[in-house]
N, C-alpha and C positions, 0 to 999 in steps of 0.2 A: 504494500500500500504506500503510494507516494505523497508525503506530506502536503498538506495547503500550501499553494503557495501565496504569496504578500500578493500578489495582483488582484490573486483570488476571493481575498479575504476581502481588499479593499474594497471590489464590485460586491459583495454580501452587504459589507456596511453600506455602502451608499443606495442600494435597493433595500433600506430596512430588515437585515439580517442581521441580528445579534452574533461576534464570534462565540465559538465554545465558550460556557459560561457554570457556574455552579454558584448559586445562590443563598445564604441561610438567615433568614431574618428572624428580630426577636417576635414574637405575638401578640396583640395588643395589650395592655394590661389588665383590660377583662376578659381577656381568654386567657391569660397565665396558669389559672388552676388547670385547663385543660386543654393546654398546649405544650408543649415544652419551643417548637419550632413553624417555622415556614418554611419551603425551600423549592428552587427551582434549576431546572438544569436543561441546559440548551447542548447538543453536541453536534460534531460531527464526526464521532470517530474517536477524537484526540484526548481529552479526558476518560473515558471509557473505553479502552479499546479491551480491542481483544487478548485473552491472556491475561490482562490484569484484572489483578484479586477484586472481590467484592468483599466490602470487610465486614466483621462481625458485628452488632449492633444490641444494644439495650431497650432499644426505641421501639415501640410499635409505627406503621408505616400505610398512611391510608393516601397514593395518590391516583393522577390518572396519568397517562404515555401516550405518546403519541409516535409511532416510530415511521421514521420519513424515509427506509431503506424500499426494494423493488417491490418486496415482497407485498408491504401493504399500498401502496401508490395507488393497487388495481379497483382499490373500492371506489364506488363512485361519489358514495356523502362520503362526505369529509370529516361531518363528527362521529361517521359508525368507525372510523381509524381511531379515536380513545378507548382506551379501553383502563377499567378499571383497578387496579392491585394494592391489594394487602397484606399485608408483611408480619406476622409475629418478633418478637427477639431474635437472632439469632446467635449462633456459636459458634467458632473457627470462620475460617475463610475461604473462597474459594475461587476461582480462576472463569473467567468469562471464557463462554463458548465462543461471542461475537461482538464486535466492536459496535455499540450503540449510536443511532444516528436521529435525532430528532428534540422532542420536549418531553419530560418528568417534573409535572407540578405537583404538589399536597402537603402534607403537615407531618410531622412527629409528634407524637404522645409515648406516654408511662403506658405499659401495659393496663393499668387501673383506672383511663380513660375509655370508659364504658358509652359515654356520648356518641362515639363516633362507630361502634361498632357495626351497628344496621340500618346505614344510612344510605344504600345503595339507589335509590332516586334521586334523592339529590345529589347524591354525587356523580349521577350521570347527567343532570341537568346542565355539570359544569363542563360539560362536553360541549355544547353545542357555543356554551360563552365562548370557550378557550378559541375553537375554530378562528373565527373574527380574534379575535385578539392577537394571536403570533403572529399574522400576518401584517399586522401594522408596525409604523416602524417606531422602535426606543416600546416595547409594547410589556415591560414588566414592573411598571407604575400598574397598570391596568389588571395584570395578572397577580398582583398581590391587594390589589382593592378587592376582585370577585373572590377571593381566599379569605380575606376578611370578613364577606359578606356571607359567604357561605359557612363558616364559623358559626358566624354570629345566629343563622339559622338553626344551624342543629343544636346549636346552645340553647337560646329561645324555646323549641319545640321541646325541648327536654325537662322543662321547668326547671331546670337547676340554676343555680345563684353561684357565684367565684363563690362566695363566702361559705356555704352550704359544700359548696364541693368538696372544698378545701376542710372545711371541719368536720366531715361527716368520713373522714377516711376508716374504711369495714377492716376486719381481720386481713383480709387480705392483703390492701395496700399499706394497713402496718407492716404486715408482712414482707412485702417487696422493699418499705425502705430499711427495716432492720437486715435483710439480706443486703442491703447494698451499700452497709455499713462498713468502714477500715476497720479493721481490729489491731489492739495495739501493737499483737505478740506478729502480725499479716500472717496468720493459721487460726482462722474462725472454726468454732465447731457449730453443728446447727444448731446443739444445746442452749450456748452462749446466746446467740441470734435471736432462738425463741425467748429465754428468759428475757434478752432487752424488749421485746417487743411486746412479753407479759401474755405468753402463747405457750404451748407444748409445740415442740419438734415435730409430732406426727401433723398436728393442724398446720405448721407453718410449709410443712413442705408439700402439703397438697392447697393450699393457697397459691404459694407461689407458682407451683407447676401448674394449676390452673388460669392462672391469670397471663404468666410467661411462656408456659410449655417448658421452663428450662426449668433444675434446681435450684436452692438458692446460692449454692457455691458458685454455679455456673453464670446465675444471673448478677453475683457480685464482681465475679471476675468481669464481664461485663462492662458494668461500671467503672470499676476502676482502668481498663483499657480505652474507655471512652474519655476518661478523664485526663488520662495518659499522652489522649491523641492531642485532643487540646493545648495542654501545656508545651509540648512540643512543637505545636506547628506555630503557635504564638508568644509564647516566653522566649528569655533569650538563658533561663536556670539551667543549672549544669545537668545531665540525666540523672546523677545517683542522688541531687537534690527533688529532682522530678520524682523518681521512686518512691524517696518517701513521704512525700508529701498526700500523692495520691493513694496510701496504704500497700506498696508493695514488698517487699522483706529486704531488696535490693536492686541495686541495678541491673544485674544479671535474672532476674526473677522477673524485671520488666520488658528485657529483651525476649526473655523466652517469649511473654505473652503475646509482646509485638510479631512475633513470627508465626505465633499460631493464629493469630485473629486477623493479619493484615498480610503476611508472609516478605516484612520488613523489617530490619534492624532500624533501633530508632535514630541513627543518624542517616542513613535513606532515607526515611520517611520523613526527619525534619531537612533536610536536603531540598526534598523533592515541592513538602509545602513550601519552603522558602523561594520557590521558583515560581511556584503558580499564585501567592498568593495574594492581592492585592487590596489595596487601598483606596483606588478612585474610583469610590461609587456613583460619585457625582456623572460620570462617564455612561450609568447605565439608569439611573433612578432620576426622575423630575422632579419629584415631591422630595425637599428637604427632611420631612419627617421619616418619608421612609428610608431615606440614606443613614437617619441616625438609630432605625432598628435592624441595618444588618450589621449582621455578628461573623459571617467569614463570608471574603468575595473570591473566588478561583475560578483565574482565567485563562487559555490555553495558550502554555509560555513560551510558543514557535520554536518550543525542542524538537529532534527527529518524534516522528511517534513513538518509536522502540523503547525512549528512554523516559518518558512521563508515565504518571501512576496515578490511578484513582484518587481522589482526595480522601477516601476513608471517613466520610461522615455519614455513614450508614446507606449507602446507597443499593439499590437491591437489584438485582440479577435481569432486572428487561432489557 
């Protein structure tokens, strides 16, 4: 596959084509109890390609795709090309069949975001928005307004309140955050886990496994790998300062996990954010407010393609 070239990219931009783009904004602050994220991602290829991991994630993942390779081109509407996907947690990492070429817009949540579970109407309703939308130019002002509106919908219909949601957390999502708790000794037993969370071990681990599908050993690690990625891709902390901070026993203890969850050493992987990741959102966002709620912008860094790698903030296998 032969990289984009600069000419290439210029005629996209100037016909209203966003380049390669990966997006993550905060949520408004009355979706916070149930949201954790926004995110969106434009490709062609270069962020996503083929071979590279899809990394492992704590998040549940409700968006919709739209994938712009030959295969779907042949339908004739346009919005029956979205299609919808939902994501559990997952665990380890794994290697892309094919290099993704189109949009992935939707949200992240806590697995304990029950709001969003069976919302399958309206979330194809956002199918026929989006159409109209990518096609216009500078067009993800627009795609994070109907994300918000659409929030704000399932939230509404749901009767629940930030404040209700937030204080009314069941066994369970005690459960997931005492699982995704540091321990001091970084060798949690579940015993520990349950007594913090004021639960038996036998209820906390069929909590968790029902809310996450993972353990809670599984769904801590997890966490801590997520928390991992972060301080890495945007601190400038040493790694075996990064280790402990995020509850892992060492530096070596971090590497392992980074290889089992992302299939990077973490000086790759902070290598690799340092290359894609940017700063001037003002570049892609019109609304000043929404430039001050994203949280990470990755842009495609006109490396060969061979040597760029997934951003690793949960992105899932379409």
């Amino acid at each position: 596959m032969k990289p984009t070239s600069a000419c290439t990219q210029d005629r996209d931009r100037e016909a209203g084509q966003i380049e390669a783009l990966y997006a993550e904004l905060e949520p408004l602050s009355c979706h916070r109890a149930f949201v954790d994220h926004l995110y969106i991602l434009r490709d062609n290829g270069r962020l996503t390609g083929r071979h590279r991991s899809v990394f492992a994630s704590p998040l549940c993942e409700v968006a919709l795709v739209c994938r712009e390779d030959a295969g779907s081109l042949h339908r004739g509407d346009e919005a029956e090309r979205w299609i919808a996907v939902r994501q559990r947690p997952r665990f380890g990492q794994r290697p892309r069949q094919r290099a993704f070429r189109g949009w992935m817009i939707g949200i992240r949540c806590r697995p304990s975001g029950i709001v969003f579970d069976e919302e399958e109407i309206a979330l194809a309703a956002l199918a026929g928005v989006f159409t109209g939308i990518v096609r216009e130019q500078n067009p993800l002002d627009d795609i994070v307004h109907a994300l918000d509106g659409w929030i704000e919908d399932i939230v509404g219909k749901s009767g629940l309140r930030q404040a209700e949601f937030a204080g009314a957390l069941d066994d369970a999502a005690a459960s997931e955050q005492s699982a995704a708790m540091p321990a001091a000794d970084g060798n949690p037993t579940i015993a520990a886990r349950a007594a913090a969370a004021g639960i038996s071990p036998r209820t906390m681990l069929r909590h968790v496994r029902a809310r996450t599908g993972l353990a809670p050993k599984r769904y801590a690690s997890l966490q801590r790998f997520s928390q991992a990625l972060r301080h890495l891709a945007l601190d400038h902390a040493g790694f075996a300062q990064i280790a402990a901070e995020v509850g892992y026993s060492d530096q070596a203890h971090m590497t392992v996990d980074l290889a089992r969850h992302a299939g990077l050493s973490p000086g790759r992987f902070r290598a690799l954010a340092r290359r894609q990741i940017r700063n001037d959102a003002v570049r892609f966002f019109k609304d000043d407010d929404l430039r001050k709620r994203v949280r990470l912008l990755v842009c495609d860094s006109g490396a060969p393609i061979g040597a760029a790698a997934d951003t690793g903030k949960g992105q899932h296998g379409q």
